[in-house]
PDB file of N, H, CA, C and O in Angstrom:
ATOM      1  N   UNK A   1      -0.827  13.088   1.915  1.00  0.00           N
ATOM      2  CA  UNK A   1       0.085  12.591   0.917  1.00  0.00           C
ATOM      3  C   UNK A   1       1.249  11.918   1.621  1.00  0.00           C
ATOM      4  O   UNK A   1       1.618  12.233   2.752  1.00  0.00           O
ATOM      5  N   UNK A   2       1.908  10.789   0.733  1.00  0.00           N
ATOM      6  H   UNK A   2       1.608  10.533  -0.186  1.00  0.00           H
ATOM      7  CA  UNK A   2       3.315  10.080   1.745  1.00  0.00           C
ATOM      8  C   UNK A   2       3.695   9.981   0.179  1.00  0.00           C
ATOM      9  O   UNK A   2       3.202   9.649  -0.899  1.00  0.00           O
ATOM     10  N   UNK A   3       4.712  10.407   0.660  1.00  0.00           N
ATOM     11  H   UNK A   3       5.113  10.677   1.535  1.00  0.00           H
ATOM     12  CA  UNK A   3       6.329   9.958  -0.705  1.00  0.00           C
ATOM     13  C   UNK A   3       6.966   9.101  -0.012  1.00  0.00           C
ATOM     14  O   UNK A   3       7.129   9.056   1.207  1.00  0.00           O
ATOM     15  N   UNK A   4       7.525   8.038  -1.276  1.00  0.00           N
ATOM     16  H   UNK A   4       7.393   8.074  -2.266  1.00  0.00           H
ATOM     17  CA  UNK A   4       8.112   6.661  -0.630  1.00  0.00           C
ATOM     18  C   UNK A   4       9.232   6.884  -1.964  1.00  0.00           C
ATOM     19  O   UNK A   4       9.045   7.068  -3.166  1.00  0.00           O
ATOM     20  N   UNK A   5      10.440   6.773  -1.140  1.00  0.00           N
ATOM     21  H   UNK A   5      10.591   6.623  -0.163  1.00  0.00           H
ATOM     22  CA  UNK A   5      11.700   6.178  -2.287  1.00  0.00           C
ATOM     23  C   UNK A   5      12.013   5.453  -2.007  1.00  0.00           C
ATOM     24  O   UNK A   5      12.286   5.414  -0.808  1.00  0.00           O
ATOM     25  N   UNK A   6      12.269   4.177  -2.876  1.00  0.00           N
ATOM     26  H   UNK A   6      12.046   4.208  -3.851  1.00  0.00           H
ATOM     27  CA  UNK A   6      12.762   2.598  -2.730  1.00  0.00           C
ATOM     28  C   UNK A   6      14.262   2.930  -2.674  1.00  0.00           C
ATOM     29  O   UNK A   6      14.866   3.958  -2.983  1.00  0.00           O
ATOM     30  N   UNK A   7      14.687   1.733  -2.179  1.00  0.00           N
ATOM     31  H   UNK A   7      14.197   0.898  -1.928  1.00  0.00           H
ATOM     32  CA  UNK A   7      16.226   1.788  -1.896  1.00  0.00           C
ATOM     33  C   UNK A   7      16.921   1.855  -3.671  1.00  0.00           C
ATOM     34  O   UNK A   7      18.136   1.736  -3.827  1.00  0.00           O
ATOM     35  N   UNK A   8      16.063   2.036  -4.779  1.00  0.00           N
ATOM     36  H   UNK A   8      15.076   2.133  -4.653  1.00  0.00           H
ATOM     37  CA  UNK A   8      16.681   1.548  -6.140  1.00  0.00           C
ATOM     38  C   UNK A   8      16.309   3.558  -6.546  1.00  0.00           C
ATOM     39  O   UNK A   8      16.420   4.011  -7.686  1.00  0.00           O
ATOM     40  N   UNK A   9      15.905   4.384  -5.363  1.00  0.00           N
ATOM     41  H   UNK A   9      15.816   4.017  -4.437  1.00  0.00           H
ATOM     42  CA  UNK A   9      15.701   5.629  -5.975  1.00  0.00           C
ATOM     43  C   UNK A   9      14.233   6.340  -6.599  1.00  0.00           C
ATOM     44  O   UNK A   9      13.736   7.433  -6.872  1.00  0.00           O
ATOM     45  N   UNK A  10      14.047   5.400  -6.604  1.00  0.00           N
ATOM     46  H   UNK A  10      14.451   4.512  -6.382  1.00  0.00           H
ATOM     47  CA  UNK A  10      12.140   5.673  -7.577  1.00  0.00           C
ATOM     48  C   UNK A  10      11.567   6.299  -6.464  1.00  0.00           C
ATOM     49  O   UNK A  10      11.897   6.279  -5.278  1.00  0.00           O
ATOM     50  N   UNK A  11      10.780   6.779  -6.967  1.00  0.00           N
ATOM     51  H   UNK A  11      10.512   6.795  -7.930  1.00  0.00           H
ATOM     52  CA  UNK A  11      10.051   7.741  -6.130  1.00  0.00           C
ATOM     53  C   UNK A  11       8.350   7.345  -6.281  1.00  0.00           C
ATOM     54  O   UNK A  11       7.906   7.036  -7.387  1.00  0.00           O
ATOM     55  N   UNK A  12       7.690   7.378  -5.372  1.00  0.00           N
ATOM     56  H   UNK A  12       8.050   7.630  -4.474  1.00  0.00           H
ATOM     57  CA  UNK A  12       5.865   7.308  -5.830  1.00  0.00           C
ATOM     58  C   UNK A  12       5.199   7.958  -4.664  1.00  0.00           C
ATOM     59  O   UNK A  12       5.872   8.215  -3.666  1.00  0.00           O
ATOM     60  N   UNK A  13       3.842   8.263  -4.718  1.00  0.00           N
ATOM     61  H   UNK A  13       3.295   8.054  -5.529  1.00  0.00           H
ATOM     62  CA  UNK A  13       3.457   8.955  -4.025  1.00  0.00           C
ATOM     63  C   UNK A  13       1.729   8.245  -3.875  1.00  0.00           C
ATOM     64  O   UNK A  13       1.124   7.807  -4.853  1.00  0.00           O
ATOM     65  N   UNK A  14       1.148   8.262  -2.431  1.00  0.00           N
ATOM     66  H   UNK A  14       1.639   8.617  -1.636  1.00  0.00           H
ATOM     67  CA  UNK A  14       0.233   7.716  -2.166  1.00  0.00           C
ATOM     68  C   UNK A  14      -0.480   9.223  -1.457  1.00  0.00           C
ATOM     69  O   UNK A  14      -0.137   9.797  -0.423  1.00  0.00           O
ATOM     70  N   UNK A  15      -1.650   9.610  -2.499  1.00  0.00           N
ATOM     71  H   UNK A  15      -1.929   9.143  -3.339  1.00  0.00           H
ATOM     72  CA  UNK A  15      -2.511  10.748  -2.657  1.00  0.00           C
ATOM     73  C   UNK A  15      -4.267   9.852  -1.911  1.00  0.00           C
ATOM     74  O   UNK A  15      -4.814   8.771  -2.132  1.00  0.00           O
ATOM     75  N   UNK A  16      -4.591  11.076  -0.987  1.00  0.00           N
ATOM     76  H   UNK A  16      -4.146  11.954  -0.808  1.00  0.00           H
ATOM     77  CA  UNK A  16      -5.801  10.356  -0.661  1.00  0.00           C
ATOM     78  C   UNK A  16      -7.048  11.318  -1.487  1.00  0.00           C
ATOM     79  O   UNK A  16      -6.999  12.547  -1.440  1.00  0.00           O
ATOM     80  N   UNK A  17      -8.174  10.567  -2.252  1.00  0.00           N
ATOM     81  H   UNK A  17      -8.214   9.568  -2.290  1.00  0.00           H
ATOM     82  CA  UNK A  17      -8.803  11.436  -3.375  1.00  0.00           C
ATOM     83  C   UNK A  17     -10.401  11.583  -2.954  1.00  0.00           C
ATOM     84  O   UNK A  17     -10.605  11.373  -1.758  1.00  0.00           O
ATOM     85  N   UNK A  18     -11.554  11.909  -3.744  1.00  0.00           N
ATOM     86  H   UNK A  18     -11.389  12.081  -4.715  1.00  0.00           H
ATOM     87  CA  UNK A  18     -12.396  12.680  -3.159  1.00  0.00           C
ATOM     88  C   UNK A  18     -13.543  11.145  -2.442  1.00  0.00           C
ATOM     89  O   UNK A  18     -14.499  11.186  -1.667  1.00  0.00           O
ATOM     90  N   UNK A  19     -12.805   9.843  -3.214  1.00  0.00           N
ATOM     91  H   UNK A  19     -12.029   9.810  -3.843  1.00  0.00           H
ATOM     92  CA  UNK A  19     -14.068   8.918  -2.533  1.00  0.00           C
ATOM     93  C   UNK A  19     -13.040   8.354  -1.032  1.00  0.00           C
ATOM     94  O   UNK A  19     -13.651   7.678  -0.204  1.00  0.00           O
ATOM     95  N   UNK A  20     -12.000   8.565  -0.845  1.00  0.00           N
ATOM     96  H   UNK A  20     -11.503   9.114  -1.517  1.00  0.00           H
ATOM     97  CA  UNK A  20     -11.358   7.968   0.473  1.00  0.00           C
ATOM     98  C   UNK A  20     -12.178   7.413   1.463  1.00  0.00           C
ATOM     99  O   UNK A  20     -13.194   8.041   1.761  1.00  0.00           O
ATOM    100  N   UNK A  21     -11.881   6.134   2.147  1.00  0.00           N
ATOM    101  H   UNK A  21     -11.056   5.624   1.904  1.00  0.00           H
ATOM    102  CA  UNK A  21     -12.877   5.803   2.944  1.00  0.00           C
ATOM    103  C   UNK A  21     -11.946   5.660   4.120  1.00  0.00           C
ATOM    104  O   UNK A  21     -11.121   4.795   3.824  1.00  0.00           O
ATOM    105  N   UNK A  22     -11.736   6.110   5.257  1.00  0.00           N
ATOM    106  H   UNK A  22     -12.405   6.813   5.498  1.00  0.00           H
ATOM    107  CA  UNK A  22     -11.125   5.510   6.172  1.00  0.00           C
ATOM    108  C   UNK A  22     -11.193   4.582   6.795  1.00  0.00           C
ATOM    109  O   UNK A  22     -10.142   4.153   7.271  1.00  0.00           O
ATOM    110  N   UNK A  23     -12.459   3.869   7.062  1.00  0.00           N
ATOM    111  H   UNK A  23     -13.313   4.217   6.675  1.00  0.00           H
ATOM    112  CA  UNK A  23     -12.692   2.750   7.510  1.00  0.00           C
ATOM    113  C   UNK A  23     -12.248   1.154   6.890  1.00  0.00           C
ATOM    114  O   UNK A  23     -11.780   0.229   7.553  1.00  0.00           O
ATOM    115  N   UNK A  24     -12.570   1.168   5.347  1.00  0.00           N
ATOM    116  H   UNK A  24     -12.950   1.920   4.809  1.00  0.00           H
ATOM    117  CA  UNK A  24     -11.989   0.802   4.399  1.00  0.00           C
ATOM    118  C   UNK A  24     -10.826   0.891   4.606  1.00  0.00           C
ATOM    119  O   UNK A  24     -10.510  -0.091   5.278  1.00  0.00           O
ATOM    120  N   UNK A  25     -10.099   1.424   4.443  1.00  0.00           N
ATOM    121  H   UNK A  25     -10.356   2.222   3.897  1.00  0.00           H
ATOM    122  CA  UNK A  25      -7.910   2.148   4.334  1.00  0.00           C
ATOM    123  C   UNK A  25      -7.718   1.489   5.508  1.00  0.00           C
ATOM    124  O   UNK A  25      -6.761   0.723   5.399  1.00  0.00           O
ATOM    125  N   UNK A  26      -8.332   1.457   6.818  1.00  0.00           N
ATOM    126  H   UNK A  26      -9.110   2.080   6.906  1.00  0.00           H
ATOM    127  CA  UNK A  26      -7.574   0.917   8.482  1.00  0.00           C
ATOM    128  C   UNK A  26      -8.017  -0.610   7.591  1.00  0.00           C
ATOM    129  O   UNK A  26      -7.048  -1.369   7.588  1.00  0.00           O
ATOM    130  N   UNK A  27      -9.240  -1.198   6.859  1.00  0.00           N
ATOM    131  H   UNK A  27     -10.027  -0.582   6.862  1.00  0.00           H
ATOM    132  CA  UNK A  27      -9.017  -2.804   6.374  1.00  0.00           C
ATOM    133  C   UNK A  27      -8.216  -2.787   5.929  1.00  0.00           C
ATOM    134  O   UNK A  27      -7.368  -3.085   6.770  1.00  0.00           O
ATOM    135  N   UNK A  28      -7.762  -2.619   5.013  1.00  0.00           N
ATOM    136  H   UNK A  28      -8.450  -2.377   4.329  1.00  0.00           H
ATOM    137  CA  UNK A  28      -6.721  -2.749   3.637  1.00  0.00           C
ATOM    138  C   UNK A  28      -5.475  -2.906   4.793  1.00  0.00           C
ATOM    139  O   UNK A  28      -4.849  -3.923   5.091  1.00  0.00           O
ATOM    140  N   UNK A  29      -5.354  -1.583   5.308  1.00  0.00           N
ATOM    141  H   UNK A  29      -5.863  -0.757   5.065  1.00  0.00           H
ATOM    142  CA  UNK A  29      -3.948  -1.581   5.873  1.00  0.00           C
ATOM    143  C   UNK A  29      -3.707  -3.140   6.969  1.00  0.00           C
ATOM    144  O   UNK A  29      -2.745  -3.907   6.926  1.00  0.00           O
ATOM    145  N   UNK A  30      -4.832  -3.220   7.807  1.00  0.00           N
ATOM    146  H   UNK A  30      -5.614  -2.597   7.842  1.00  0.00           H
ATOM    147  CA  UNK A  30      -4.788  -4.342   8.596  1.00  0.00           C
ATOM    148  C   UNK A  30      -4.479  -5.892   7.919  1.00  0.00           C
ATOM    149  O   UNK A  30      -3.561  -6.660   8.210  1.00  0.00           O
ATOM    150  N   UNK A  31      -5.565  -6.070   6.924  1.00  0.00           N
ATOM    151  H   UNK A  31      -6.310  -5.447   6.688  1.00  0.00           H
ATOM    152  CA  UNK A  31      -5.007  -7.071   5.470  1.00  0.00           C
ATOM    153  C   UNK A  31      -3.695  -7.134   5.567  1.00  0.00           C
ATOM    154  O   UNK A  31      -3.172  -8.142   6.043  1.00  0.00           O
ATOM    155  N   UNK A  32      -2.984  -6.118   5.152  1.00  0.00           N
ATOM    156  H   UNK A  32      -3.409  -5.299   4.765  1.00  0.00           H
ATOM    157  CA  UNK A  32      -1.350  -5.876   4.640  1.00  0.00           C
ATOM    158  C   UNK A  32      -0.522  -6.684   6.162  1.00  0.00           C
ATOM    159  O   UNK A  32       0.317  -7.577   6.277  1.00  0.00           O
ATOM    160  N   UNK A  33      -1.044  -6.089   6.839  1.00  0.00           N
ATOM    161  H   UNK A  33      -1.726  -5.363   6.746  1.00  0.00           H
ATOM    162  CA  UNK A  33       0.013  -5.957   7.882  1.00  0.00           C
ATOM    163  C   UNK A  33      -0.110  -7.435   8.725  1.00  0.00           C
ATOM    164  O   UNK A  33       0.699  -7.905   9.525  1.00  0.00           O
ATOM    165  N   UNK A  34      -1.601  -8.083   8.194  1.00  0.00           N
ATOM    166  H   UNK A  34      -2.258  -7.701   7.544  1.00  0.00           H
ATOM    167  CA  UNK A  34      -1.614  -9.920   8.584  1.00  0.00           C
ATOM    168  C   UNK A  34      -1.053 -10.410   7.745  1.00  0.00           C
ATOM    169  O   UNK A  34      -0.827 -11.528   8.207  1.00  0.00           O
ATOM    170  N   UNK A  35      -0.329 -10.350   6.063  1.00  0.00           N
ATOM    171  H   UNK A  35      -0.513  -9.442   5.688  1.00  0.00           H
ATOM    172  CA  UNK A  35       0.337 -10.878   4.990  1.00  0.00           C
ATOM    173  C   UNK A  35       1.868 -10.811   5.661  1.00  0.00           C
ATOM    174  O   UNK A  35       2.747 -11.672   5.723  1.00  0.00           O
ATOM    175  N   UNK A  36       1.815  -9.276   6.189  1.00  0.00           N
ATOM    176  H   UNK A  36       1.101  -8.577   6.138  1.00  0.00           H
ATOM    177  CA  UNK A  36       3.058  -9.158   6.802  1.00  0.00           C
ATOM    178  C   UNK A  36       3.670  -9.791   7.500  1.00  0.00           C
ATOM    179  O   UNK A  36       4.832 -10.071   7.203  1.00  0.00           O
ATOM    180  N   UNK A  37       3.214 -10.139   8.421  1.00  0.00           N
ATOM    181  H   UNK A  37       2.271  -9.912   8.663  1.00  0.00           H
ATOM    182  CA  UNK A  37       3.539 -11.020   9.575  1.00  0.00           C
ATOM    183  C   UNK A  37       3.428 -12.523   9.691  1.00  0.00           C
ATOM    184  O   UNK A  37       3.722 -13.357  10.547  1.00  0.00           O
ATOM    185  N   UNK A  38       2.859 -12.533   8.430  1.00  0.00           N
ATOM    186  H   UNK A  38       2.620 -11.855   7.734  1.00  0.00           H
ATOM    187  CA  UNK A  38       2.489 -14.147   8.465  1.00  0.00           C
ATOM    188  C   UNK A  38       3.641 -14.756   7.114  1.00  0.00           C
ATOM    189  O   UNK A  38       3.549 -15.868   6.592  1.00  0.00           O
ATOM    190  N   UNK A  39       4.542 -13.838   6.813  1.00  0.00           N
ATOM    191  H   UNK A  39       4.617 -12.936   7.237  1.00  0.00           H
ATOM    192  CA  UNK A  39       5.713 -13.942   5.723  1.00  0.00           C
ATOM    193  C   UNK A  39       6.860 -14.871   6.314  1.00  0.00           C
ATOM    194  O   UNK A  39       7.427 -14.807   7.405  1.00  0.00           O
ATOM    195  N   UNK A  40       7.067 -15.986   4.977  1.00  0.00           N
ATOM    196  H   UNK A  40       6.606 -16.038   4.091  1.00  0.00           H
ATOM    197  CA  UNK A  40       7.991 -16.416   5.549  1.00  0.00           C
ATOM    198  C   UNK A  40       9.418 -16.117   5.118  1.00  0.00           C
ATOM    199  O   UNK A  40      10.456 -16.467   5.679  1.00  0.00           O
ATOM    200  N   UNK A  41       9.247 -15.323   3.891  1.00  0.00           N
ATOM    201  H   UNK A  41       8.403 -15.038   3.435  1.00  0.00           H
ATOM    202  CA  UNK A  41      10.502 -14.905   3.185  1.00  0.00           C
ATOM    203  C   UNK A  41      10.492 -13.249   2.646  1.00  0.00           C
ATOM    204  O   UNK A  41       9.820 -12.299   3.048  1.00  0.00           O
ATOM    205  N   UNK A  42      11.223 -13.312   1.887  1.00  0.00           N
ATOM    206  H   UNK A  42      11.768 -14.084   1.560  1.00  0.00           H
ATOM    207  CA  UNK A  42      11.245 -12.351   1.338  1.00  0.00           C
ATOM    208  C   UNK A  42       9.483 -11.616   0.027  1.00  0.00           C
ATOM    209  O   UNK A  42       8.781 -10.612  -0.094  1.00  0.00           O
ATOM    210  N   UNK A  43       9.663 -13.101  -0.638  1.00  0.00           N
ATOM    211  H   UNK A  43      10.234 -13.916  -0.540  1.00  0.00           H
ATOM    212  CA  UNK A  43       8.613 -12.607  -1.676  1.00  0.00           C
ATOM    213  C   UNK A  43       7.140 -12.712  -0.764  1.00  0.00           C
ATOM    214  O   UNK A  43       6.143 -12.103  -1.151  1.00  0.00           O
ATOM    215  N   UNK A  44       7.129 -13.317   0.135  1.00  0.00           N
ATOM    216  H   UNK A  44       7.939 -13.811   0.449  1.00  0.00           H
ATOM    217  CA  UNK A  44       5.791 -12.980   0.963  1.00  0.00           C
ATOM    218  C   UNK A  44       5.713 -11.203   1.689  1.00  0.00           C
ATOM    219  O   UNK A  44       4.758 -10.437   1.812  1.00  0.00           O
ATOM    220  N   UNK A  45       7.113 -11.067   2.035  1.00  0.00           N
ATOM    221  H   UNK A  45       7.889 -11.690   1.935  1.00  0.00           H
ATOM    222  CA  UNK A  45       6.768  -9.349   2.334  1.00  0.00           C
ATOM    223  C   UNK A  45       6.700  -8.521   1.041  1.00  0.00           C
ATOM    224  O   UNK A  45       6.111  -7.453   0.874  1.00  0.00           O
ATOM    225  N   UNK A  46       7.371  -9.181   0.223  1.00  0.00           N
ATOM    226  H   UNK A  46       7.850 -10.048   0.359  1.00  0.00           H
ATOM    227  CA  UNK A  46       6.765  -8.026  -1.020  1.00  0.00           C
ATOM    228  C   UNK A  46       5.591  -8.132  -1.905  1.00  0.00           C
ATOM    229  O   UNK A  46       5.335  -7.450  -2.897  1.00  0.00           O
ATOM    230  N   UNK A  47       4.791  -9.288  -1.281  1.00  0.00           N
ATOM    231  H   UNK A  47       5.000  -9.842  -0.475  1.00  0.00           H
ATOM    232  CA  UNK A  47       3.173  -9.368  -1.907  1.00  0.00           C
ATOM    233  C   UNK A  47       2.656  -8.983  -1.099  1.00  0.00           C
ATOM    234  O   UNK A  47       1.486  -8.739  -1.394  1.00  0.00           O
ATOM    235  N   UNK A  48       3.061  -8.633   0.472  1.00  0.00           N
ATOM    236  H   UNK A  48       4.011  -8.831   0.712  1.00  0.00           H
ATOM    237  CA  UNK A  48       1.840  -7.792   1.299  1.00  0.00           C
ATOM    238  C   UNK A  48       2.297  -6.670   1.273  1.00  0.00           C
ATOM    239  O   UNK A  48       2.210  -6.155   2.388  1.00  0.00           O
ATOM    240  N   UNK A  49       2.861  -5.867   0.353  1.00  0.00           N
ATOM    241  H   UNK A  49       2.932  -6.285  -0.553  1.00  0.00           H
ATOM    242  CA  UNK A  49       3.000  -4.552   0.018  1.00  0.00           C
ATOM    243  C   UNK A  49       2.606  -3.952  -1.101  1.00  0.00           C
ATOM    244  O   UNK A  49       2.310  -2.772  -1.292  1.00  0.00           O
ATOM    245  N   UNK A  50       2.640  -5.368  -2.231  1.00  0.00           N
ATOM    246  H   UNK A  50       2.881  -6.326  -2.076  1.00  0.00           H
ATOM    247  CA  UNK A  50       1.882  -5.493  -3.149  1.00  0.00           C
ATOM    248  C   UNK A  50       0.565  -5.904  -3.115  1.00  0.00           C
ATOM    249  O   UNK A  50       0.141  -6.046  -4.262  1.00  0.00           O
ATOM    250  N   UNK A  51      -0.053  -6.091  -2.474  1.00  0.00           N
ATOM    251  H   UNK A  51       0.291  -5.976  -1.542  1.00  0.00           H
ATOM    252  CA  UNK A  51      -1.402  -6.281  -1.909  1.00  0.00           C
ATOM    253  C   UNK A  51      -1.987  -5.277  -1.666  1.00  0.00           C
ATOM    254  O   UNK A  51      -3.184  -5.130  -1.912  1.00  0.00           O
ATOM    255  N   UNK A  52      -1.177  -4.317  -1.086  1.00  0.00           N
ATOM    256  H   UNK A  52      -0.205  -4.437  -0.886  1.00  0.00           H
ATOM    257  CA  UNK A  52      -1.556  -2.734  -0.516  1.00  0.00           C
ATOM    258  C   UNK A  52      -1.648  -2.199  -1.649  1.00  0.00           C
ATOM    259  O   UNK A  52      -2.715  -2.131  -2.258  1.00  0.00           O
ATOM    260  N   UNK A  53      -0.687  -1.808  -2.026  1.00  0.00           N
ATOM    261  H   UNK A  53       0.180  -1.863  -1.531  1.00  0.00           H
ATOM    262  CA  UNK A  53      -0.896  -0.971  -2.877  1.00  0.00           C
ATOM    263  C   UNK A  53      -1.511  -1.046  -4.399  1.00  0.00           C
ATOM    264  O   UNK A  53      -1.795  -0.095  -5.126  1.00  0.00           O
ATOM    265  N   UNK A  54      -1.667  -2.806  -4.739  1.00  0.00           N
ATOM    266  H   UNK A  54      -1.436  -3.579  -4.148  1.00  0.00           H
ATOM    267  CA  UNK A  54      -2.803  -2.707  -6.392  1.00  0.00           C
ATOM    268  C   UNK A  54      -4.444  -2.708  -5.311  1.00  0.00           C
ATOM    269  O   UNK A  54      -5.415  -3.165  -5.914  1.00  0.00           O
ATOM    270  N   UNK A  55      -4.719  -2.205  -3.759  1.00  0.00           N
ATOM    271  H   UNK A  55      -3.930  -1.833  -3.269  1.00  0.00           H
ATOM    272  CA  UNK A  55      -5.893  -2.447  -3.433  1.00  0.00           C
ATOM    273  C   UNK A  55      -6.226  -1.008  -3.142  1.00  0.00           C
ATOM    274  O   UNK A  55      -7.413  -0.686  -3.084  1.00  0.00           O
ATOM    275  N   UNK A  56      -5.249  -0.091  -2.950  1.00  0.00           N
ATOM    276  H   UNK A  56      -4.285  -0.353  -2.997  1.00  0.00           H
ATOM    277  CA  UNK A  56      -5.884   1.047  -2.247  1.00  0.00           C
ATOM    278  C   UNK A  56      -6.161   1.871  -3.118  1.00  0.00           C
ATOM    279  O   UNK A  56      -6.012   3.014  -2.685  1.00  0.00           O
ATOM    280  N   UNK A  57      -6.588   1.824  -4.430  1.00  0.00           N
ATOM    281  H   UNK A  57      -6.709   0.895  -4.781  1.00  0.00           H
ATOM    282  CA  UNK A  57      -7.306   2.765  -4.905  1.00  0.00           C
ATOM    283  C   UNK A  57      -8.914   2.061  -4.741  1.00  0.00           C
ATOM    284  O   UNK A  57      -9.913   2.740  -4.978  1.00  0.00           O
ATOM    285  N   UNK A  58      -8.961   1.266  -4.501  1.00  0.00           N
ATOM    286  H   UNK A  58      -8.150   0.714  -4.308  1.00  0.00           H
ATOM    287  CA  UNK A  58     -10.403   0.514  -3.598  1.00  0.00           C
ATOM    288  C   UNK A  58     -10.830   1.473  -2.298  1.00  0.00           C
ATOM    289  O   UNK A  58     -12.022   1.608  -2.023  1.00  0.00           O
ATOM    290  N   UNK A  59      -9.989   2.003  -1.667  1.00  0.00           N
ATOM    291  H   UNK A  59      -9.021   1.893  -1.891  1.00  0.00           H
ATOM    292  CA  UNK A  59     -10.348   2.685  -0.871  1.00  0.00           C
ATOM    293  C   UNK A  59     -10.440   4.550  -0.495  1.00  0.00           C
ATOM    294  O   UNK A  59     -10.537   5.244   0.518  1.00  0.00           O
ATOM    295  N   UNK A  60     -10.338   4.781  -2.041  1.00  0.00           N
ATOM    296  H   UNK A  60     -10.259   4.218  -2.864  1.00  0.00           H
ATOM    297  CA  UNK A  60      -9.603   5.946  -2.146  1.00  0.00           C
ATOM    298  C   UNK A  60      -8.642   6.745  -1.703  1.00  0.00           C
ATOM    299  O   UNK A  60      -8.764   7.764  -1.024  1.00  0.00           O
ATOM    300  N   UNK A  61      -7.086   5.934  -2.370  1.00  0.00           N
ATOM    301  H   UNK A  61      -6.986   5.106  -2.922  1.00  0.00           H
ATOM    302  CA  UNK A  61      -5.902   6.163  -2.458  1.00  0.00           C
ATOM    303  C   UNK A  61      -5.631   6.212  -3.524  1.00  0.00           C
ATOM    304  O   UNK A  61      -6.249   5.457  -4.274  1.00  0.00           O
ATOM    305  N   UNK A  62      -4.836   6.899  -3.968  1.00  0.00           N
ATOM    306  H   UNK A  62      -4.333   7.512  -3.358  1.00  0.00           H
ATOM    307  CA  UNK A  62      -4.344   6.656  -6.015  1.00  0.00           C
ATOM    308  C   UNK A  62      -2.585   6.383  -5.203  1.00  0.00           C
ATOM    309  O   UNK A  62      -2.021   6.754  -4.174  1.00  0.00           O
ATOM    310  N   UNK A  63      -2.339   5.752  -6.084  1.00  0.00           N
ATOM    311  H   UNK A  63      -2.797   5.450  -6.920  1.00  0.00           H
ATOM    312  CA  UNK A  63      -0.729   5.522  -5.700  1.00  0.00           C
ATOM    313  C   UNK A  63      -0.340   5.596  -7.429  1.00  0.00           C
ATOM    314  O   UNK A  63      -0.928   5.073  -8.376  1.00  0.00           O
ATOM    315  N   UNK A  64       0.949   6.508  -7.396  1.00  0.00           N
ATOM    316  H   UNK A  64       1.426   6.933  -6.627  1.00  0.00           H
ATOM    317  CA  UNK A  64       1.416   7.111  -8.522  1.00  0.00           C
ATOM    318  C   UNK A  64       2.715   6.763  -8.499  1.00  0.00           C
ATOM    319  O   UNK A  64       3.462   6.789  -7.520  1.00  0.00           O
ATOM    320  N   UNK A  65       2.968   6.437  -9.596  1.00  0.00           N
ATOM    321  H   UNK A  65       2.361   6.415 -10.391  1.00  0.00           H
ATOM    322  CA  UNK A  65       4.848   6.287  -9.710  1.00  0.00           C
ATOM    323  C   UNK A  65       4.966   7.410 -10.655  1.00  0.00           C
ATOM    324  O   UNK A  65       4.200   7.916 -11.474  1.00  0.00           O
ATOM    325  N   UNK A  66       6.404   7.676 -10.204  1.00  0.00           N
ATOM    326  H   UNK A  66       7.027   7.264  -9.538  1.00  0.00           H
ATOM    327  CA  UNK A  66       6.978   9.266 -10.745  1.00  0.00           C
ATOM    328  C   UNK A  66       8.027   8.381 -11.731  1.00  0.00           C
ATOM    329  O   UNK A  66       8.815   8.964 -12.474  1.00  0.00           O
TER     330      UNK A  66
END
């Protein structure tokens, strides 16, 4: 499990569930982290975070907002 609070206070939580694939999750994450780096502003780092996270229940992750 990882709890994440945004600088605005919210809280969510990224749960790994019974189909999790790890091999899958190191793609996804690698995906993220080439969006990342290849950002030239601001809204490009917050679509490769948003990328992550509407993908990783693809890999069995549930990501929950509290």
């Amino acid at each position: 499990m990882m709890v994440v609070v945004t600088n605005l206070g919210s809280v969510s939580y990224l749960v790994k569930n019974g189909k999790y694939d790890f091999e899958k999750a190191v793609i996804l994450l690698n995906e993220a982290v080439d969006l990342n780096n290849k950002a030239k502003n601001i809204k490009d780092l917050q679509d490769a975070a948003d990328y992550f996270l509407k993908n990783c229940y693809n890999v069995g992750i549930n990501y929950e907002k509290r």
